[in-house]
N, C-alpha and C positions, 0 to 999 in steps of 0.2 A: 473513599473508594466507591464506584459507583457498581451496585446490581443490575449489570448489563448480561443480556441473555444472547447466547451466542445465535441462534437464529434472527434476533436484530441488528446486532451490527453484518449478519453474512446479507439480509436484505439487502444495505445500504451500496456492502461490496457488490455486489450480481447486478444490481441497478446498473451502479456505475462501469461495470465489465459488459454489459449486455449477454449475459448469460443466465440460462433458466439451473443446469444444474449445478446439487450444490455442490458445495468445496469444504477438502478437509483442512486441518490446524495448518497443515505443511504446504498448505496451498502458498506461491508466493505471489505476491500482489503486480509485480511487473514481469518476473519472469515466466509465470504461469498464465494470468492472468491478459498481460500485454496493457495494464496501466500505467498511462504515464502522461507525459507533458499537465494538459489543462484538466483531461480527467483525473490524475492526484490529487491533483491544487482541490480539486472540486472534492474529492473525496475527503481531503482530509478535513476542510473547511468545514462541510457536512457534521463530519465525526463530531468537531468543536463544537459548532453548532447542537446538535441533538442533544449529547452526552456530557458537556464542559468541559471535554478533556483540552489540556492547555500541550500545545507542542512547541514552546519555544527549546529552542537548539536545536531542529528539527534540520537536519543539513537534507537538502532536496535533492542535490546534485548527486548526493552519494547513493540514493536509493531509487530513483526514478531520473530517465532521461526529460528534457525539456522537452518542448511541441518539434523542432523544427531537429533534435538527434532522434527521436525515436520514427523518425520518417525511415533511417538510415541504421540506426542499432540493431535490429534484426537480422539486416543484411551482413551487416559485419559483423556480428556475432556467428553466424554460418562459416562466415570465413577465420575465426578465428582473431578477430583484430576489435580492433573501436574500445570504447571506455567500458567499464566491469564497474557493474551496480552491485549492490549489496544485495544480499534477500532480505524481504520485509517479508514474513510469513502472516497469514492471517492469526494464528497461536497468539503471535508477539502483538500483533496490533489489538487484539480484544484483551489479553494484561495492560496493554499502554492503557488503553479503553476504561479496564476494571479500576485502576490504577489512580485515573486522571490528569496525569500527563506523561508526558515521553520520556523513556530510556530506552539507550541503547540495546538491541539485541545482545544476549551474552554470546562469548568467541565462539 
């Protein structure tokens, strides 16, 4: 388990969201946020990178749109239609974090 402090991994998140303020546990990372396609990838790599956290089974699709739907997910999400992502709350991803690799949010 790693002694990860939650004002460094929210640096990491704010980088990558381009936002100055902060965020709480229940913050979600693409539906609050609007992370997704290449900045996930980046972010999560990053996480890897810094922390050692290991995300295999990380299904990408389920929790962030790729580059070229979240052009369009916004918009159909307004209207009620297009694919439904999970929430990934920042909470869950600093356990993943503490953790050192990925599970499942619980239901």
């Amino acid at each position: 388990m790693a002694n990860v402090e939650s004002k460094d991994l929210e640096g990491i998140v704010l980088k990558i969201a381009a936002r100055r303020q902060p965020i709480g546990g229940s913050t979600r990372l693409y539906h609050d946020l609007r992370i997704s396609g290449d900045d996930a990838f980046e972010l999560i790599d990053k996480i890897g990178k810094d922390f050692g956290t290991k995300f295999e089974g990380f299904k990408w699709d389920t929790y962030f749109p790729n580059e070229s739907e979240a052009l369009f997910a916004h918009i159909w999400r307004i209207f009620g239609g297009g694919k439904k992502f999970k929430p990934l709350t920042f909470d869950h991803l600093l356990n993943v974090v503490r953790t050192g690799y990925w599970f499942e949010p619980p239901a």
